[in-house]
TORSERO-575091 format. One record per residue (C-alpha): y, z, x; residue number from 1. Coordinates in nm, 4 decimals. Each point is the difference from the previous one (the first is absolute). Example, Ala and Ser with C-alpha at 12.3 -4.5 7.8 and 13.67 -1.06 7.14 Angstrom:
<migus>
MIGU|-0.4500|0.7800|1.2300|1
MIGU|0.3440|-0.0660|0.1370|2
</migus>
This chain:
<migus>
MIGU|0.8471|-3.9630|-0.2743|1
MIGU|-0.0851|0.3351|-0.1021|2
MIGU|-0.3594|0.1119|-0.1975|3
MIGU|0.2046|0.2397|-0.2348|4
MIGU|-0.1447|-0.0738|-0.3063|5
MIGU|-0.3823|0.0766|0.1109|6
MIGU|0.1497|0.2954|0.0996|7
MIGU|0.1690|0.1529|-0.2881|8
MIGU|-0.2996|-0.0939|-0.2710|9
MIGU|-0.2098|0.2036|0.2817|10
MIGU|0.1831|0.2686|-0.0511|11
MIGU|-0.0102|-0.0114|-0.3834|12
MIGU|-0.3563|0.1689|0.0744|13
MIGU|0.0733|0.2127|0.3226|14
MIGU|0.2573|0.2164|0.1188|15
MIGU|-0.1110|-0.0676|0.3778|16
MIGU|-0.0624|-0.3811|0.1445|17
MIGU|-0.1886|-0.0608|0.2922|18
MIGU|0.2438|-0.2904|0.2027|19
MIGU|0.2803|-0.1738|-0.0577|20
MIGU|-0.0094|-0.3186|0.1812|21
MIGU|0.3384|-0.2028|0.1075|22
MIGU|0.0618|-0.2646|0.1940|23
MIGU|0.1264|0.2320|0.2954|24
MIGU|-0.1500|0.3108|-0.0923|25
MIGU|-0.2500|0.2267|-0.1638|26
MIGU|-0.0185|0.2713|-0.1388|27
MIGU|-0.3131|0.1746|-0.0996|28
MIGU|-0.1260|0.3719|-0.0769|29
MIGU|-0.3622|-0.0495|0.0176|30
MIGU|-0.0845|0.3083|0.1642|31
MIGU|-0.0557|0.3694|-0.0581|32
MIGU|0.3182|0.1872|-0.1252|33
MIGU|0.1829|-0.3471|-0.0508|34
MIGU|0.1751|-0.0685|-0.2871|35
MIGU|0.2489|-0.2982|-0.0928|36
MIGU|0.0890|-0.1462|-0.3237|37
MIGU|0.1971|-0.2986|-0.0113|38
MIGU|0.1422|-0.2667|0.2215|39
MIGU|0.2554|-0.2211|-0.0066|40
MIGU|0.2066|-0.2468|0.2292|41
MIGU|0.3955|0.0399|-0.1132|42
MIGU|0.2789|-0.3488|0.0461|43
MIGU|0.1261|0.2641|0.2658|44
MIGU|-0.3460|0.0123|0.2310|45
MIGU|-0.0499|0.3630|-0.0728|46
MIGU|-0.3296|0.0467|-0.1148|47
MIGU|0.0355|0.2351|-0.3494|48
MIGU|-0.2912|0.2430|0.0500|49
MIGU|-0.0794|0.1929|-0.3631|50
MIGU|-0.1752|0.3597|-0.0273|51
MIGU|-0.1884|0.0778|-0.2920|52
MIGU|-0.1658|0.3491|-0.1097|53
MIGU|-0.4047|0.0230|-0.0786|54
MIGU|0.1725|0.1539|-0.3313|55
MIGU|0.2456|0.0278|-0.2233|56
MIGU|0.1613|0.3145|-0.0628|57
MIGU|-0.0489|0.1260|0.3971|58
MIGU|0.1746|0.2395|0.2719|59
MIGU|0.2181|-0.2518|0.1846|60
MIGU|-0.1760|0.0005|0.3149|61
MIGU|-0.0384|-0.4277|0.0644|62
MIGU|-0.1843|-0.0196|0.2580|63
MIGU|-0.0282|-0.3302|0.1916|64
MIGU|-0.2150|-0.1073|0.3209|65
MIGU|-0.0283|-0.3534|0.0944|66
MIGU|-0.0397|-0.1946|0.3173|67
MIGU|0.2241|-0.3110|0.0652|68
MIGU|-0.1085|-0.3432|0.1863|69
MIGU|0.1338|-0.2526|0.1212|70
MIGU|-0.0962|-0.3266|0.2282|71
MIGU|0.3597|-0.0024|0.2094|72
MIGU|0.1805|0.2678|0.1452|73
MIGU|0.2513|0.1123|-0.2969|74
MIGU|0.2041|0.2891|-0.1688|75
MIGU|-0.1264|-0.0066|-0.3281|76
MIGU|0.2972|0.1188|-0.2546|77
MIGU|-0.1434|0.2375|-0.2623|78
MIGU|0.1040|0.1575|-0.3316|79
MIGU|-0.1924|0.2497|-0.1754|80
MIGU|0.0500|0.0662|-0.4148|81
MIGU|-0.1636|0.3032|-0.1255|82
MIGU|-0.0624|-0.1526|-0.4209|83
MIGU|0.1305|0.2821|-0.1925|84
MIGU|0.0415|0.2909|0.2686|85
MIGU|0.2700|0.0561|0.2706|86
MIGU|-0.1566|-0.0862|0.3847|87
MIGU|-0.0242|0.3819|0.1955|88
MIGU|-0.2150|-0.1408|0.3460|89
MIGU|0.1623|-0.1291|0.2957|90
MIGU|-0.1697|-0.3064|0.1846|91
MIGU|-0.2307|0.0717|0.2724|92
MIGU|-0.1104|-0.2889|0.2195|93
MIGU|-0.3225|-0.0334|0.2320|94
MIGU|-0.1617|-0.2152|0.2170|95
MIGU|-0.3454|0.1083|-0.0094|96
MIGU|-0.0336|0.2019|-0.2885|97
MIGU|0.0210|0.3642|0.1765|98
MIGU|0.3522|0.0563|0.1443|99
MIGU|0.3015|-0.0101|-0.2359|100
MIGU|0.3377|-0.0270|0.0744|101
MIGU|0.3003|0.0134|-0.2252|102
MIGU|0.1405|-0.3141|-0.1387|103
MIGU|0.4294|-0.0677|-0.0680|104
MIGU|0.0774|-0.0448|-0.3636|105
MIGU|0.2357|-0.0544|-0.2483|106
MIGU|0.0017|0.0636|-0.3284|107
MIGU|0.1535|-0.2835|-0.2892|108
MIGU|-0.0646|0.0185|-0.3599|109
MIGU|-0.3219|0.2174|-0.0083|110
MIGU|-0.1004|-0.2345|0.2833|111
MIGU|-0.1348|0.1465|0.3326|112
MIGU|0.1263|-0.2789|0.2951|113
MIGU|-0.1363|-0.0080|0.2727|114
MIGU|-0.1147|-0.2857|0.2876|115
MIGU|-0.3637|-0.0068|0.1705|116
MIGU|-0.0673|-0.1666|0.3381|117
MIGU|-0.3241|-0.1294|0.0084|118
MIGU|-0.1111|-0.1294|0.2991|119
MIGU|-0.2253|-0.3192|0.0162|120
MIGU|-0.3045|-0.0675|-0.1385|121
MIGU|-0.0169|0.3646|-0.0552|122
MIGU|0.0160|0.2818|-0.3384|123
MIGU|0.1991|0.2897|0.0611|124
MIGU|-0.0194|0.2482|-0.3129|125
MIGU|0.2893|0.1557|-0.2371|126
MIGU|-0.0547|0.3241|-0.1623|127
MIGU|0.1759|0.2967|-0.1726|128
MIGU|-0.1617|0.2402|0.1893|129
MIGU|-0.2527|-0.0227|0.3442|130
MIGU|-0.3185|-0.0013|-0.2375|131
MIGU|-0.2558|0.2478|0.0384|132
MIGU|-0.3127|-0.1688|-0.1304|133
MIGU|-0.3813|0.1085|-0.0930|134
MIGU|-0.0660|-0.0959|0.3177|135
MIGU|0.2245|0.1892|0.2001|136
MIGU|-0.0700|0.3043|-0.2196|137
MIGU|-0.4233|-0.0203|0.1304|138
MIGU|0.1514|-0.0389|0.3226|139
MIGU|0.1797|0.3081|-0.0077|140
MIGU|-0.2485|0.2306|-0.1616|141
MIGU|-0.2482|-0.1494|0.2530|142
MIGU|0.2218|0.0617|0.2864|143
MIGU|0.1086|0.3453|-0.1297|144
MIGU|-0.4037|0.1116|-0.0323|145
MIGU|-0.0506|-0.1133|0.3302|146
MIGU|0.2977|0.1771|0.1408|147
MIGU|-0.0695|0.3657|-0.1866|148
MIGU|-0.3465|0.1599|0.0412|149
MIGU|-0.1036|0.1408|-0.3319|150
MIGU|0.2098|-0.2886|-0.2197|151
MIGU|-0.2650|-0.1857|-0.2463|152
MIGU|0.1176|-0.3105|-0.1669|153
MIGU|-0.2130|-0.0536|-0.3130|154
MIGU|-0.0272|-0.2473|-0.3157|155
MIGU|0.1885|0.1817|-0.3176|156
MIGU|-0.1037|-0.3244|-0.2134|157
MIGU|0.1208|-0.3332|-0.1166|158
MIGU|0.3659|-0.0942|-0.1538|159
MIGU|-0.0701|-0.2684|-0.3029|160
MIGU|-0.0223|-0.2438|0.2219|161
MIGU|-0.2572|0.1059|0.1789|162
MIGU|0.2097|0.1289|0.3401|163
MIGU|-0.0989|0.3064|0.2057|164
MIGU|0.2027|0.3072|-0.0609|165
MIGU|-0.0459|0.1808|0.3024|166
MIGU|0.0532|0.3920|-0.0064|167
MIGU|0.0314|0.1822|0.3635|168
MIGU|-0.1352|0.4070|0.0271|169
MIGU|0.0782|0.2186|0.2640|170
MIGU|-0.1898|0.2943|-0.0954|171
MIGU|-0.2185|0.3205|0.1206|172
MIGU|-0.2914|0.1814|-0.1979|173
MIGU|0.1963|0.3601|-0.0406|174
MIGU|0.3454|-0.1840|-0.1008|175
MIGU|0.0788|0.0163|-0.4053|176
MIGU|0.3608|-0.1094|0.0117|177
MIGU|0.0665|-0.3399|0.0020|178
MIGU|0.3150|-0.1962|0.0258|179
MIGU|0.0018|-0.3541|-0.1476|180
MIGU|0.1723|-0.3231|0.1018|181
MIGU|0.0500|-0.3303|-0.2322|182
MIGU|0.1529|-0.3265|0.0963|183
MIGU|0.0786|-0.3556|-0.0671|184
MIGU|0.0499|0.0637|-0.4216|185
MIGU|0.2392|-0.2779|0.0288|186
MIGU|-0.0771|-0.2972|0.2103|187
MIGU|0.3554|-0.1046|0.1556|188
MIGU|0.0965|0.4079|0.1060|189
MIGU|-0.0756|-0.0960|0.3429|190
MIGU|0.1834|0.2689|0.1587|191
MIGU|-0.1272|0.2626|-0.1710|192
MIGU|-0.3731|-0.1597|0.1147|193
MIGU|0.2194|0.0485|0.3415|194
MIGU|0.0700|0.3400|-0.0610|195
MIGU|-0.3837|0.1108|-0.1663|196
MIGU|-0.1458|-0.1279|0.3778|197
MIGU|0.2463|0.1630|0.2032|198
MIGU|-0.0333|0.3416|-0.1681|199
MIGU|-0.3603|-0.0397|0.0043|200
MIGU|-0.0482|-0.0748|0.3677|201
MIGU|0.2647|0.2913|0.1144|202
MIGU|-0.2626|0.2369|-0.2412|203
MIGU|-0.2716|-0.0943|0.1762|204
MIGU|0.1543|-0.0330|0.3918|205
MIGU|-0.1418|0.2534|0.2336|206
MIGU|0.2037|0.3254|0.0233|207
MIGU|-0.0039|0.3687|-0.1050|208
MIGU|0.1481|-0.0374|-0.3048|209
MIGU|-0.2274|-0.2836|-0.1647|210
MIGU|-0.2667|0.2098|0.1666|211
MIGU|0.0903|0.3113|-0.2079|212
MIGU|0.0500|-0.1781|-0.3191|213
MIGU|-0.3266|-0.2003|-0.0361|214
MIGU|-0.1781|0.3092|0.1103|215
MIGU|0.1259|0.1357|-0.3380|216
MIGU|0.0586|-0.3340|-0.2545|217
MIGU|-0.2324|-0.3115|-0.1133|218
MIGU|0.2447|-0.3392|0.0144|219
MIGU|-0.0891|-0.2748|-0.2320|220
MIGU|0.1680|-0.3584|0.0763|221
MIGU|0.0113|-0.2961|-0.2481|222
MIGU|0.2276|-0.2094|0.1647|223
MIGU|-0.0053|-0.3231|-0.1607|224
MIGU|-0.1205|0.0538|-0.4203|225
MIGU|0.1365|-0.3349|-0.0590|226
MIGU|-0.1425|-0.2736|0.1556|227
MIGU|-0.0234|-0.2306|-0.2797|228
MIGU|0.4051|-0.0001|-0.0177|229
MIGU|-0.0058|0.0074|0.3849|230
MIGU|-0.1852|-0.3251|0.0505|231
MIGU|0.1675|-0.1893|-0.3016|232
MIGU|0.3358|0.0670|0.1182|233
MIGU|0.1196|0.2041|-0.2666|234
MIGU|0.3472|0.1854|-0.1222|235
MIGU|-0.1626|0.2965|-0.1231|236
MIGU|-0.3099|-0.0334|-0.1974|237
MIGU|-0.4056|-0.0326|0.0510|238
MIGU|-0.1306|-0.3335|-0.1407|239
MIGU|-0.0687|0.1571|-0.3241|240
MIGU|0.3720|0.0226|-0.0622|241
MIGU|0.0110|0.3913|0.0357|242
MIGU|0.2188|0.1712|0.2096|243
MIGU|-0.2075|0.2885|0.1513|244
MIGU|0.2620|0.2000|0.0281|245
MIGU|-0.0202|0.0431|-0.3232|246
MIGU|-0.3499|0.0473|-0.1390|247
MIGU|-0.1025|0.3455|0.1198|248
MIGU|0.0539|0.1199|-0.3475|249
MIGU|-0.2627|-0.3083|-0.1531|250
MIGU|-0.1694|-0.0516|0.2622|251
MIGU|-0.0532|-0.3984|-0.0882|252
MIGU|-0.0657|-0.1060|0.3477|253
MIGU|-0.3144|0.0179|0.2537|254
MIGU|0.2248|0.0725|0.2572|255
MIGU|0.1972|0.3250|-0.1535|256
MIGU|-0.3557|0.0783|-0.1280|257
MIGU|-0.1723|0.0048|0.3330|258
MIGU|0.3089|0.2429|0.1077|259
MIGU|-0.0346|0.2534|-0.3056|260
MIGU|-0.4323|-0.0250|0.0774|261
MIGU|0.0205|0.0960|0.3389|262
MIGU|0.2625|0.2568|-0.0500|263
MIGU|-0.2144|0.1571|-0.3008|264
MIGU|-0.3394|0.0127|0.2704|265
MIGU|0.2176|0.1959|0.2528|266
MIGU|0.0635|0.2568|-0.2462|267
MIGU|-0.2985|0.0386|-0.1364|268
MIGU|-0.1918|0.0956|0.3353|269
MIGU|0.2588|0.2837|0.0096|270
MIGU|0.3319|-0.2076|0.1736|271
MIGU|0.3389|0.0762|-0.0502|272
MIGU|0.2391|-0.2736|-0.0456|273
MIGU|0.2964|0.1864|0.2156|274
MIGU|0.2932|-0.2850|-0.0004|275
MIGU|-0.0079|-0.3693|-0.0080|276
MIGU|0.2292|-0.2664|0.1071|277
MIGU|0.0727|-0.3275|-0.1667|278
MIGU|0.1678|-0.2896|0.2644|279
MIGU|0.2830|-0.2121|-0.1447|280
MIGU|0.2633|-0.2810|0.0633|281
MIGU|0.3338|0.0380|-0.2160|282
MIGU|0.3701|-0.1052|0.0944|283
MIGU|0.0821|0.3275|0.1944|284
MIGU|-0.2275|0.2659|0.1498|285
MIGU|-0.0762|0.2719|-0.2434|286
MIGU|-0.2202|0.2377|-0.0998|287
MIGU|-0.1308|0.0104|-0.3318|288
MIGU|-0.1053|0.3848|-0.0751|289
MIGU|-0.1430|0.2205|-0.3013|290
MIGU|0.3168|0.2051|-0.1935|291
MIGU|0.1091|0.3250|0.1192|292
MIGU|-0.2387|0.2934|-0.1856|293
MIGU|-0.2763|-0.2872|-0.1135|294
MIGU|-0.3256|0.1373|-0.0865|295
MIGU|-0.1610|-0.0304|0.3959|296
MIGU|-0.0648|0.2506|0.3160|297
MIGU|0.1124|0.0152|0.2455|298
MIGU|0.3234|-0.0337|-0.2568|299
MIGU|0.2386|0.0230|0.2965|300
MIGU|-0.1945|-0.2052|0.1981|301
MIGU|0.1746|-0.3637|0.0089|302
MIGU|0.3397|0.1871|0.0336|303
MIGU|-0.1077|0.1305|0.3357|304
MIGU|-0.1538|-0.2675|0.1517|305
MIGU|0.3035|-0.2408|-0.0478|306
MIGU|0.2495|0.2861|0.1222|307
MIGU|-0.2490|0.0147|0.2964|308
MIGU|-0.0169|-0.3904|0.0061|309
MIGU|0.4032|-0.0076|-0.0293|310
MIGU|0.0122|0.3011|0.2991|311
MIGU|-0.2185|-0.2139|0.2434|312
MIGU|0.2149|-0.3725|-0.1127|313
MIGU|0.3428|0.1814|-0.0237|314
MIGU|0.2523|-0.2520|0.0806|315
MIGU|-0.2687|-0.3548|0.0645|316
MIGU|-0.0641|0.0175|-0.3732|317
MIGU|0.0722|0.1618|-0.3335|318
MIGU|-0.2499|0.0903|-0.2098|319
MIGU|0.0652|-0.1045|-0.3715|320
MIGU|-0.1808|0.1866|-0.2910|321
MIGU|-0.0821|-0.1153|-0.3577|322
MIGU|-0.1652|0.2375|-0.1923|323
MIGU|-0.1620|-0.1034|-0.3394|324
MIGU|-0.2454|-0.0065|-0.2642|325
MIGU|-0.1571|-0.2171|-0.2646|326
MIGU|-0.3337|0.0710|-0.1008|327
MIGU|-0.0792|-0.2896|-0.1613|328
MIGU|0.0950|-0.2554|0.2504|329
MIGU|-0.2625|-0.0349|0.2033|330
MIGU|0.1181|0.0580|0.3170|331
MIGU|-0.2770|0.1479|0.2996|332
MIGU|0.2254|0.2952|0.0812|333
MIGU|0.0240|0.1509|-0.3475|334
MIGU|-0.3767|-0.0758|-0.0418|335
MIGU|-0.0515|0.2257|0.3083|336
MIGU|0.2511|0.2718|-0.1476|337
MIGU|-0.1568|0.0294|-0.3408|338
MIGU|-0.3777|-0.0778|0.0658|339
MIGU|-0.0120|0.2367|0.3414|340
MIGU|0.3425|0.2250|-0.0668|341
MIGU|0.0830|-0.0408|0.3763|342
MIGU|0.3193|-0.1873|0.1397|343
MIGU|0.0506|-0.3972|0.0484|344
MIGU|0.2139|-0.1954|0.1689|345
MIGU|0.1248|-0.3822|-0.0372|346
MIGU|0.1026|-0.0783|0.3385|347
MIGU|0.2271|-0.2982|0.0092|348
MIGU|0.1349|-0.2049|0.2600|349
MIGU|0.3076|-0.2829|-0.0184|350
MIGU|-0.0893|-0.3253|0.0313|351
MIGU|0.2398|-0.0326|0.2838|352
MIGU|-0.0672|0.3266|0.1557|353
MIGU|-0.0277|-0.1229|0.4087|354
MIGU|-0.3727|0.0025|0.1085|355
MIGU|0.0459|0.2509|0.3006|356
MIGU|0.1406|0.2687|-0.3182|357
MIGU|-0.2394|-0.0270|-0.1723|358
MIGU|-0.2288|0.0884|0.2476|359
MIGU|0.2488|0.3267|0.1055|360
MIGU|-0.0507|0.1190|-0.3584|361
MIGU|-0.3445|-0.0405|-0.0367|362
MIGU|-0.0538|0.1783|0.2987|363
MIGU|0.2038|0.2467|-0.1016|364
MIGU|-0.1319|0.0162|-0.3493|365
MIGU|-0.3186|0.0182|0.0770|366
MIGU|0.0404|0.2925|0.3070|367
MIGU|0.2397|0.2327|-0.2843|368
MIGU|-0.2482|-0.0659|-0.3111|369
MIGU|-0.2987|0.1304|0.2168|370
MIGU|0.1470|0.3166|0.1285|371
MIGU|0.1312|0.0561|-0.3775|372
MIGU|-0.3523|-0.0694|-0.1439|373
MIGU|-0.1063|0.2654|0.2643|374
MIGU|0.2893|0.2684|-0.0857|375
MIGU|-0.1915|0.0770|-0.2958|376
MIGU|-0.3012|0.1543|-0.0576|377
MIGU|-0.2814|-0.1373|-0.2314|378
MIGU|0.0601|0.2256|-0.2587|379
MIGU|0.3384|-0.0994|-0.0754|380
MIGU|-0.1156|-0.3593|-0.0558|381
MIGU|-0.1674|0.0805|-0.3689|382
MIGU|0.2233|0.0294|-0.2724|383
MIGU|0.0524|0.3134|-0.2161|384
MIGU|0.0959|-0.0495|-0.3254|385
MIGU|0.3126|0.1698|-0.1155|386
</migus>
């Protein structure tokens, strides 16, 4: 006998439940960044798995991250339905919560297929991604500060829930320019998150280069601005049903708010907001840039660090290039291009871009971006008007 029917009036109030108990198995997501909808035990044995978005009218990003138990050793047949939206994450399967492997698949009728050994008396976890919680994120910063001399890890303020937004500074007294790093918009863009912390660390790893450059440039780090939609599981939005990736026009949320604030006290005690860098997931790596001629300075600048970044990569990986502009559509990197008239960038990495990659092109990213930032001098980072 199956407890359907508790399970679908649950869900008549919530678009995440917190188990699904069968017979054999359970499922549950009752734990940061999980998120499952609906359960149900098929004639067939395959247990019908349903995703469900925090909103209507959302980026199709559905997320899912939910551990499976059971009390006897067993492969636990699985179907996933994304309600409305096409799936885009492959399985990944773990034991303990940290390491992720790849599970087989098959595809059937907008179902995902795919079987789960669980071993007994034991969860093992399902997700879209290898999550990157709150957690992990204070971890990191708190591992990073101990790691670099001079690296201060401060409190930026509270999202609406009431979460820390964290905000990293590597700084020195006589340095103006400042170079600024955002993260984690979108909850489920887990390797861009990837990406943001492997750029960041080869910035800040000892050698001549990194040297030179921070003796010259501020860096400001926000890695994680959402961790409202990080902890609920979300596809895309904070719990306030925005998408912050669109509300740097408005300005509706604490979190874009706190951004904007702290941006706005840096120039006021004379910085200068040189370049910034916004940290993405999409289906492809790409690079989302300001059109050619826009109203910045450097204006050639973003041209020459991707040749530079292309140079370096040339033949492991093709740099892609979007450029575009729509003022009123929120988005951080034409915020930064209009408010500060310096270039932005949208760096995006593939949801299926191999782990060890993305690490090459952050690395690589982040060694070609600081000897660009340095190829100019500090005069030909303020705009002239035509």
């Amino acid at each position: 006998m199956y407890p359907n029917r508790f399970l679908l009036l649950l869900l008549v109030f919530s678009s995440s439940v917190w188990a699904c108990d069968f017979e054999q198995v359970q499922f549950a997501s009752d734990f940061p960044t999980g998120r499952l909808s609906q359960c149900e035990a098929t004639p067939q044995g395959r247990y019908l798995l349903t995703l469900k978005p925090e909103d209507k009218d959302i980026n199709p990003s559905p997320w899912y991250h939910f551990s499976v138990y059971a009390e006897k050793q067993s492969t636990i047949p699985v179907a996933l339905v994304v309600k409305g939206y096409a799936p885009r994450y492959m399985p990944k399967y773990s034991t303990d919560g940290n390491s992720w492997q790849a599970l087989p698949f098959d595809t059937n009728n907008g179902q995902v297929q795919f079987n789960v050994p669980v071993p007994a008396g034991k969860k093992v976890y399902i997700a879209a991604q290898p999550p990157i919680t709150n957690a992990d994120y204070k971890a990191w910063t708190q591992s990073l500060t101990k790691a670099t001399p001079g690296l201060e890890v401060s409190l930026l303020g509270q999202s609406k829930q009431g979460r820390d937004i964290l905000v990293l500074t590597k700084q020195q007294p006589d340095n103006h320019e400042w170079l600024v790093i955002l993260g984690r918009q979108h909850p489920p863009e887990i390797t861009g998150a990837q990406a943001l912390m492997d750029f960041s660390e080869r910035m800040l790893e000892d050698s001549a280069l990194t040297k030179q450059f921070l003796d010259r440039f501020n860096v400001l780090w926000i890695p994680n601005i959402n961790p409202d939609g990080v902890a609920a599981g979300n596809w895309r939005h904070t719990t306030d049903s925005q998408d912050l990736n669109r509300d740097w026009v408005k300005f509706s949320q604490p979190e874009s708010r706190l951004v904007r604030d702290k941006l706005k006290s840096i120039s006021a005690a004379g910085g200068k907001i040189a370049f910034a860098l916004d940290f993405h997931s999409t289906y492809y790596d790409v690079f989302y840039t300001m059109p050619d001629g826009y109203s910045i300075a450097p204006v050639a600048f973003t041209e020459q660090w991707l040749n530079d970044l292309q140079a370096y990569t040339n033949g492991m990986f093709k740099v892609s290039v979007k450029p575009g502009s729509n003022p009123d559509n929120g988005v951080f990197k034409q915020f930064i291009a209009d408010t500060y008239k310096v270039p932005s960038v949208t760096y995006e990495m593939g949801d299926n871009t191999p782990r060890e990659k993305i690490r090459y092109i952050a690395g690589a990213a982040a060694q070609t971006l600081m000897r660009s930032l340095l190829s100019y001098t500090p005069d030909e980072y303020d705009y002239k008007e035509q």
